[in-house]
C-alpha positions as a Markdown table, in Angstrom:
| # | Residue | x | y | z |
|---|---|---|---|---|
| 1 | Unk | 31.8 | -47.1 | -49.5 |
| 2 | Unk | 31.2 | -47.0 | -46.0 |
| 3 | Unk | 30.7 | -44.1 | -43.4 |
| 4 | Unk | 31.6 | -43.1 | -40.1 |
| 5 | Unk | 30.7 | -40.8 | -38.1 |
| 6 | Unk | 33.4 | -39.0 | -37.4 |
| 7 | Unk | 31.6 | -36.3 | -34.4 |
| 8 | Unk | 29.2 | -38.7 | -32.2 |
| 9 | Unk | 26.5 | -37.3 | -31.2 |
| 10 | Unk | 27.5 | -35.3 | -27.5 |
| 11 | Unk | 23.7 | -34.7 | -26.6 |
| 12 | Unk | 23.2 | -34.7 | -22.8 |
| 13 | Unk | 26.9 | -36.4 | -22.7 |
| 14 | Unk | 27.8 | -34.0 | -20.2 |
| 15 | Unk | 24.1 | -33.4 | -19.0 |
| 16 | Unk | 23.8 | -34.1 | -15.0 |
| 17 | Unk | 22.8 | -37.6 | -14.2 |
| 18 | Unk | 18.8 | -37.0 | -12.6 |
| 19 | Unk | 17.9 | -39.7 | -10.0 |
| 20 | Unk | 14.8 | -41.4 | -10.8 |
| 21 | Unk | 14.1 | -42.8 | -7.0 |
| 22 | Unk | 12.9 | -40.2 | -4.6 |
| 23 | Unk | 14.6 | -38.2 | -2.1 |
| 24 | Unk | 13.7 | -39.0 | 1.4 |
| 25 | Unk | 15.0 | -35.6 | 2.3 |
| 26 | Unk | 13.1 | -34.3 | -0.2 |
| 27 | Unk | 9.7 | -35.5 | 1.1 |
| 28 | Unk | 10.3 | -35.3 | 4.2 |
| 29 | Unk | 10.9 | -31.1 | 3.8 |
| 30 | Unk | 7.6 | -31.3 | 1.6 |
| 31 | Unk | 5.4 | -32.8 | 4.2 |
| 32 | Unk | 6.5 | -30.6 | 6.8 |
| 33 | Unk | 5.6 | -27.7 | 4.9 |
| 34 | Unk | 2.6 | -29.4 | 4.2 |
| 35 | Unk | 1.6 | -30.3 | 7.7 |
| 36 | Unk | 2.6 | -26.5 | 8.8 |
| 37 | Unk | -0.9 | -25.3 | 10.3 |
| 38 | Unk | 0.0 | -21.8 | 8.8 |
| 39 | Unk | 0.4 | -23.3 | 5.3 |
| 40 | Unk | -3.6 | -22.7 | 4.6 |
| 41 | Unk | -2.5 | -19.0 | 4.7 |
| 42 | Unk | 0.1 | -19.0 | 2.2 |
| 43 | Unk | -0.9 | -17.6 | -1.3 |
| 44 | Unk | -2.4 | -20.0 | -3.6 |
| 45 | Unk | 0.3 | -20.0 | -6.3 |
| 46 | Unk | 2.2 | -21.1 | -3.0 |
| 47 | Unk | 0.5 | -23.8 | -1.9 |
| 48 | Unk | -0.6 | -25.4 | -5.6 |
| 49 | Unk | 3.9 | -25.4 | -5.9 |
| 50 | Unk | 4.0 | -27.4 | -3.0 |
| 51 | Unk | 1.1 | -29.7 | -3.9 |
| 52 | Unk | 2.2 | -30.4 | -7.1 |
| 53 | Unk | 6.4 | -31.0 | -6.0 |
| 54 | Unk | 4.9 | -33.5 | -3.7 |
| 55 | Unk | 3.7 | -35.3 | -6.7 |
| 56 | Unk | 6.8 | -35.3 | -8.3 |
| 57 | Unk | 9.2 | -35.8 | -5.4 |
| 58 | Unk | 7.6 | -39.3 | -5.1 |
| 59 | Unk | 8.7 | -40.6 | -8.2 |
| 60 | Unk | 12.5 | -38.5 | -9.0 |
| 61 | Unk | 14.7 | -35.9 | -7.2 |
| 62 | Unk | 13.5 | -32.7 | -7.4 |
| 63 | Unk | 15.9 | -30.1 | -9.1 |
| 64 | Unk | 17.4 | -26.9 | -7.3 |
| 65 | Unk | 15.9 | -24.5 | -8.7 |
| 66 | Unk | 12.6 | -26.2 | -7.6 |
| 67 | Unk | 14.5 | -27.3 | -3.7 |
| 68 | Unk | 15.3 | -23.0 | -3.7 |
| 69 | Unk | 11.8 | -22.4 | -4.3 |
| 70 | Unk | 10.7 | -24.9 | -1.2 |
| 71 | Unk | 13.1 | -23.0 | 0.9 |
| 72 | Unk | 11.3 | -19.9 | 0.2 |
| 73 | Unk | 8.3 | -21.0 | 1.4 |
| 74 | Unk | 9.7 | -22.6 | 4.5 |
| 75 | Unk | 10.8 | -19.0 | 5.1 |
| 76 | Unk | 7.3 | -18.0 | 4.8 |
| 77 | Unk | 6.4 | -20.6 | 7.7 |
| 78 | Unk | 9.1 | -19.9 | 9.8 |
| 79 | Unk | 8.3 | -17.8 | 12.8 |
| 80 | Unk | 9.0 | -14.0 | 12.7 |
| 81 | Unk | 10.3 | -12.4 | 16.0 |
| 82 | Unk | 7.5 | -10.1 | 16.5 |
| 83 | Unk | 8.6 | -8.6 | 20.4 |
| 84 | Unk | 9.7 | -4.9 | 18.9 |
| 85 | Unk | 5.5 | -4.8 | 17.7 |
| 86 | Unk | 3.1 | -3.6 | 19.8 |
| 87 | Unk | 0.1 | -4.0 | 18.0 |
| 88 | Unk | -2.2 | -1.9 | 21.5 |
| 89 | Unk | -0.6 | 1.2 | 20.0 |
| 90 | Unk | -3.0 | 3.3 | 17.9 |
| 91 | Unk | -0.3 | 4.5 | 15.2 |
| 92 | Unk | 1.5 | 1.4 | 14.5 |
| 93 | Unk | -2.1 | 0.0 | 13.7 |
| 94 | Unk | -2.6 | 3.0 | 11.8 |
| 95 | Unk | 0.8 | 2.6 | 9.9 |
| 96 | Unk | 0.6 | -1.1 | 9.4 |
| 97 | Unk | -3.0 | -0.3 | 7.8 |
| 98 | Unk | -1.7 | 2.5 | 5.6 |
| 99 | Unk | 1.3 | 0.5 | 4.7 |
| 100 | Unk | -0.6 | -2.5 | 3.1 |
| 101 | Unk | -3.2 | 0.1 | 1.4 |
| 102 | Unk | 0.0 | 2.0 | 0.1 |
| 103 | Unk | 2.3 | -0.8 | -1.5 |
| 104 | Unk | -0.8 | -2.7 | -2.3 |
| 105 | Unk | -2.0 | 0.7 | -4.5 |
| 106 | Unk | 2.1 | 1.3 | -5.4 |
| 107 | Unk | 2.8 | -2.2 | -6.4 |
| 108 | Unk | 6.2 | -2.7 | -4.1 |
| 109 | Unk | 6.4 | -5.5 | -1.3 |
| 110 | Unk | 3.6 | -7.2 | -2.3 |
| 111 | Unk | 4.7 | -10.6 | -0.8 |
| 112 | Unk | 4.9 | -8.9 | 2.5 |
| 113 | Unk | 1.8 | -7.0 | 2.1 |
| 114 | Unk | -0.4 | -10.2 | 1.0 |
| 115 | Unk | 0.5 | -12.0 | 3.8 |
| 116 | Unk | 0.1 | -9.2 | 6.2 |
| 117 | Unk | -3.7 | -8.6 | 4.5 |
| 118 | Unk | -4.3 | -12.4 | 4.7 |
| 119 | Unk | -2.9 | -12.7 | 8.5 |
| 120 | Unk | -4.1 | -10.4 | 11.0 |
| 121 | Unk | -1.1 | -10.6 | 13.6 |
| 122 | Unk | 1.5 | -11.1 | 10.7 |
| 123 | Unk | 4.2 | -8.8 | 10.5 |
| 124 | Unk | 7.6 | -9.0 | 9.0 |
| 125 | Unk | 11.2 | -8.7 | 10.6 |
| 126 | Unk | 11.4 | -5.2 | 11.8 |
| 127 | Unk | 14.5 | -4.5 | 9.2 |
| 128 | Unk | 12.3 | -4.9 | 6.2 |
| 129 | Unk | 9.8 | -2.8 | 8.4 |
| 130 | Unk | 12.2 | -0.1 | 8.7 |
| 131 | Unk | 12.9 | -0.1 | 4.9 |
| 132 | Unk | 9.6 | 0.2 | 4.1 |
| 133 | Unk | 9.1 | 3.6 | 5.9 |
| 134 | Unk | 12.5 | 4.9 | 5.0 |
| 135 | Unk | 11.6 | 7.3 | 1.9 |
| 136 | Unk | 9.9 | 10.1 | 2.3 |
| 137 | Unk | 7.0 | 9.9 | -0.2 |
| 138 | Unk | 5.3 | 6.8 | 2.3 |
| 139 | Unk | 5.9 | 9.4 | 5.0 |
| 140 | Unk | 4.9 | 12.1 | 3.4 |
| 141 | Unk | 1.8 | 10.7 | 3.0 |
| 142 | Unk | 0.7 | 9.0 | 5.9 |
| 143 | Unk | 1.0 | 12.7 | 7.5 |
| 144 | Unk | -1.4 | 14.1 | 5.2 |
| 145 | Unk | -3.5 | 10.7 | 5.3 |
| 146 | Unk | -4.1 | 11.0 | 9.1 |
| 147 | Unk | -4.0 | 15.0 | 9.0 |
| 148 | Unk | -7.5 | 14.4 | 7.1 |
| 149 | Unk | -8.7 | 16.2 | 4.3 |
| 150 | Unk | -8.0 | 20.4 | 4.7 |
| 151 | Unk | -11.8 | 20.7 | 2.6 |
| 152 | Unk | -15.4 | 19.2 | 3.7 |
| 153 | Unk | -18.8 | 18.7 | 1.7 |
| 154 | Unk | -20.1 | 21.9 | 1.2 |
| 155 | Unk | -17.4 | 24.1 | 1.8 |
| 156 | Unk | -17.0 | 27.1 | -1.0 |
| 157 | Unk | -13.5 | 27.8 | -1.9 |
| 158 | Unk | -11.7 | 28.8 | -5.2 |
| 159 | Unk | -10.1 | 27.2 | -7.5 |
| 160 | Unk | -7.1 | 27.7 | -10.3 |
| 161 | Unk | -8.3 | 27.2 | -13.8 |
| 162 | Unk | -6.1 | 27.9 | -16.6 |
| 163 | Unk | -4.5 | 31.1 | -14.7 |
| 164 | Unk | -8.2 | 32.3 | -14.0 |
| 165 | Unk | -9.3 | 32.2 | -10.1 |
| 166 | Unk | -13.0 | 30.5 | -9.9 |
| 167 | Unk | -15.4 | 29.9 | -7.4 |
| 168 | Unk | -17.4 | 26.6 | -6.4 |
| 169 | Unk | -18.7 | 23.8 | -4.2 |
| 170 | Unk | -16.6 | 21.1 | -3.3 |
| 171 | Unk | -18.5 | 17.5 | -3.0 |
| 172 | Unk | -16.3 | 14.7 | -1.9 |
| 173 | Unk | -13.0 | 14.1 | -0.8 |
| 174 | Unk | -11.2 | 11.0 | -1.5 |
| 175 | Unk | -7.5 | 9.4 | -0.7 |
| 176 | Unk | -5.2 | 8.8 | -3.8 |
| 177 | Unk | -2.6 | 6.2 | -2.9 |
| 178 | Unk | -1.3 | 6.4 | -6.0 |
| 179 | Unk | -1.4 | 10.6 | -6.5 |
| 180 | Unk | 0.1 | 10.7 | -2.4 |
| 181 | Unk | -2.3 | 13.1 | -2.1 |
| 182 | Unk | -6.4 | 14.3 | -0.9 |
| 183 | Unk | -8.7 | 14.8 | -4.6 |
| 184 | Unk | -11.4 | 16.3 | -4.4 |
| 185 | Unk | -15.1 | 16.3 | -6.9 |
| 186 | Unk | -16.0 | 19.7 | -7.0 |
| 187 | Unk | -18.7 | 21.8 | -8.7 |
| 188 | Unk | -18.0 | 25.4 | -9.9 |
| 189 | Unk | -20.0 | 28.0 | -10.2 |
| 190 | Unk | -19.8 | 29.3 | -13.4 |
| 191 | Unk | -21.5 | 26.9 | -16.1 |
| 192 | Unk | -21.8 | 24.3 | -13.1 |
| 193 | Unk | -18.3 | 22.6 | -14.3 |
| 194 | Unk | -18.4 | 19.1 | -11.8 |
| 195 | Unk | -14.5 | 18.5 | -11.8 |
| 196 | Unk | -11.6 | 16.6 | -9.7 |
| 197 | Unk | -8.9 | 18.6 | -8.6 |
| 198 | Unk | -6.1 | 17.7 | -6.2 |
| 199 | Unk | -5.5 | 19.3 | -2.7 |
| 200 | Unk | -3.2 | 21.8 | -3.7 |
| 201 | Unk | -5.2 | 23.1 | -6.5 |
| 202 | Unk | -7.7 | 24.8 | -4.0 |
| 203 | Unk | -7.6 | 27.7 | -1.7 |
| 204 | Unk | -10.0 | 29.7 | 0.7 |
| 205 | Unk | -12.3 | 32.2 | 0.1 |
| 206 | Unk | -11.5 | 35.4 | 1.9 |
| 207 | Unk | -15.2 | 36.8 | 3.0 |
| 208 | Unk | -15.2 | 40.4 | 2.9 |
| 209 | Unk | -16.4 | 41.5 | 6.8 |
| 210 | Unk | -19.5 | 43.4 | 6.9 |
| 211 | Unk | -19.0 | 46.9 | 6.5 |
| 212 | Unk | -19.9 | 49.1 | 9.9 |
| 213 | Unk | -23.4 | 50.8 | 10.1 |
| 214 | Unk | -22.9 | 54.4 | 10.7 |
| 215 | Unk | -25.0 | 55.4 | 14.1 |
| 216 | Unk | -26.4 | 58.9 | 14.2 |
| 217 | Unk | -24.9 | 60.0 | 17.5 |
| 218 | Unk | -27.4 | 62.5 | 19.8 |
| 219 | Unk | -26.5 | 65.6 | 21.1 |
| 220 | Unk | -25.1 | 66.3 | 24.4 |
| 221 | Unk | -27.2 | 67.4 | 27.2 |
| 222 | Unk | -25.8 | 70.3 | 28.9 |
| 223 | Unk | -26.5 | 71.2 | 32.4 |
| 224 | Unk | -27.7 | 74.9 | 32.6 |
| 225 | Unk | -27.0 | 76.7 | 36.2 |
| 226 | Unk | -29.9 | 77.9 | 38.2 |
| 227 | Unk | -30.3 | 81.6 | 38.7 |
């Protein structure tokens, strides 16, 4: 007896057809990018994509998801209108700097924040500027960053432990990105506890004035009338 199959196989019958002769297009895209003289700037994992489609772009057509990625990176290399920055203006140097520590610390807009570590007079479009400064914890925190710690080395203040008011020594004072807040390395007095509080934790010490010294007050002279 003899057998047919009656379902042929329909593997990759409706699969798209992938050329096996380059793009011109294609490589010519790729060698722009490559002869960009900003593309030594991009991040690694950038630059080793575009490298290695180069590769394959000589043999085959490259596939989209691969072209989208290109396009991304010709975005990177595309000149940003930079004429609403001034970078001679102290605070938007300040910001810019406290906006890379922050999102670099808080994990968000890292693409814009590595290229804006990496190149000094990079900035991005001013709408994704705005957007980064538009909640109110970045804010919040750049006001306290710049306002500068409220304790120094050495001061004595007290401190809230467990409901109990104590004394001490602060130490240091260090920036939390991450806490949006001043911490501080103290040393209290009693049992010479070294701990790390945040800002808020701490308060001043009222000093007592010193109490005023009585003065023994002399006697009046009184004039006596001549007889």
């Amino acid at each position: 007896m003899s057998y047919y199959n009656r379902y042929p196989s329909r593997t990759n019958s409706y699969a798209p057809k992938v050329a096996t002769t380059p793009d011109p297009a294609q490589m010519t895209r790729i060698d722009t990018v490559l002869a960009n003289p900003l593309f030594s700037n991009l991040l690694d994992k950038r630059q080793d994509f575009v490298k290695s489609i180069k590769l394959q772009a000589a043999t085959r057509y490259l596939s989209e998801a691969q072209m989208n990625y290109l396009q991304m990176v010709e975005k990177d290399l595309a000149p940003v209108n930079n004429s609403w920055w001034d970078f001679a203006i102290e605070e938007n140097r300040q910001k810019r700097a406290y906006a890379i520590a922050h999102y670099s610390a808080t994990g968000y807009y890292t693409a814009v924040t590595s290229k804006m570590k990496e190149i000094d007079s990079y900035m991005p479009e001013q709408s994704v500027w705005e957007k980064m400064w538009s909640n109110v914890f970045i804010n919040a925190g750049f006001k306290r960053n710049t306002a500068g710690p409220r304790w120094n080395a050495g001061d004595v203040v007290g401190y809230r432990a467990y409901g109990a008011a104590k004394n001490g020594i602060m130490l240091t004072s260090n920036w939390s990105y991450t806490a949006n807040n001043w911490t501080y390395d103290f040393l209290g007095f009693e049992g010479l506890q070294l701990i790390s509080r945040k800002e808020s934790e701490f308060f001043a010490i009222k000093v007592p004035k010193p109490a005023k010294v009585a003065t023994e007050r002399k006697p009046r002279k009184t004039k006596t009338k001549e007889a």
